[in-house]
C-alpha positions as CSV (number, residue, x, y, z in Angstrom):
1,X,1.2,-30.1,-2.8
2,X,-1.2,-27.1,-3.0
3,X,-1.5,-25.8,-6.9
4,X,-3.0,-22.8,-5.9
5,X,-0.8,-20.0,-4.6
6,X,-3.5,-16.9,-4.4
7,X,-5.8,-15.5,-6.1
8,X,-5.1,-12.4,-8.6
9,X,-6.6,-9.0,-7.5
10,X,-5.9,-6.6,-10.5
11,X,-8.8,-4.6,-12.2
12,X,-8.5,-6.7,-15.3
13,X,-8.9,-9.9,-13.1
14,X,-12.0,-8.8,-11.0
15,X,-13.3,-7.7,-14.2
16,X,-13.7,-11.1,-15.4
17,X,-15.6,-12.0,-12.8
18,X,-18.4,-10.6,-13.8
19,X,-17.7,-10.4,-17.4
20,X,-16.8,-14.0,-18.4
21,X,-17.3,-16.0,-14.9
22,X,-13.9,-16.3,-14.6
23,X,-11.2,-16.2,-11.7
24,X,-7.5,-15.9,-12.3
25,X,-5.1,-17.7,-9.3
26,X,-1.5,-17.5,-9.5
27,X,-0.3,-21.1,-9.1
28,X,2.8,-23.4,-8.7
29,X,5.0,-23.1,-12.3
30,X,4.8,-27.4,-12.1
31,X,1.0,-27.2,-11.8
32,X,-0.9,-28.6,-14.3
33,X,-4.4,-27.8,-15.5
34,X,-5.8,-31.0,-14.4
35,X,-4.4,-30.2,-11.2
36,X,-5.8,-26.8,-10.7
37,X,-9.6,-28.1,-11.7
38,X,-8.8,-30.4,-9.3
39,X,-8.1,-28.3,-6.5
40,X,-10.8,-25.5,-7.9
41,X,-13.7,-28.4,-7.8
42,X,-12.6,-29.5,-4.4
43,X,-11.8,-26.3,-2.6
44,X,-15.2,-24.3,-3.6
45,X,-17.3,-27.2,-4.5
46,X,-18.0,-25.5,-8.1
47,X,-17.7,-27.4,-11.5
48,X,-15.3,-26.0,-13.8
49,X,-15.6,-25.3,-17.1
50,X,-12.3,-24.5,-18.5
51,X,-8.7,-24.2,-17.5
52,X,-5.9,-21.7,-19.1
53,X,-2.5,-21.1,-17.9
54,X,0.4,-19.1,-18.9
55,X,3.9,-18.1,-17.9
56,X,4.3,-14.1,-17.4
57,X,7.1,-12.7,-17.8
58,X,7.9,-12.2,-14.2
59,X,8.1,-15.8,-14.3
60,X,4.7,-16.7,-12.4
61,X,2.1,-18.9,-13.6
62,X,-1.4,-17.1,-14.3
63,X,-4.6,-19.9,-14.0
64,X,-7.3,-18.5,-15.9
65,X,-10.6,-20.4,-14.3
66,X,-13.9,-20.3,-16.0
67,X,-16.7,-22.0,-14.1
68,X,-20.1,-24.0,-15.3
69,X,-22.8,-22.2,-13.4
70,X,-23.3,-18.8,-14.3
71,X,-22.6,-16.5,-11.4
72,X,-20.5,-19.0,-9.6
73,X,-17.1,-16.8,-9.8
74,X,-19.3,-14.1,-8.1
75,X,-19.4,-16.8,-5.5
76,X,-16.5,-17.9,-4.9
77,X,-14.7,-14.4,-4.9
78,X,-17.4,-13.6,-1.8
79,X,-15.7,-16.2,0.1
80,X,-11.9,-15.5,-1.0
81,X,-12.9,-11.6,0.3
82,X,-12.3,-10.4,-3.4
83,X,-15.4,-8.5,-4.1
């Protein structure tokens, strides 16, 4: 089962790209945060610093993903087309 729906694309979200090296993916609600590191580490061959979720209130489940290397979010949005 993939944990990873999409990534988000608001202004807020591609702000933190650049601002805190940080991606935010919508995700399965029975994802864990193990499992999105997981799938993170795998998928864009970056280590991960730290994982934080939440429920909106629309019911999806936001991934917040912060990555080790600096600049590495920079990266990884290139290849999802983000920025």
């Amino acid at each position: 089962m993939a944990a990873i729906l999409y990534p988000l694309t608001t202004e807020k979200a591609v702000a933190g790209i650049e601002r805190e090296n940080k991606l935010t993916f919508i995700v399965e609600t029975s994802a864990s945060k193990k499992q999105v590191r997981d799938e993170v580490e795998k998928q864009f061959k970056e280590k991960v610093r730290k994982v934080t979720t939440l429920i909106a209130l629309d019911g999806r489940k936001k991934a917040f993903v912060r990555f080790v290397k600096p600049g590495a979010a920079a990266d990884v949005a290139a290849k999802l087309k983000i920025v």
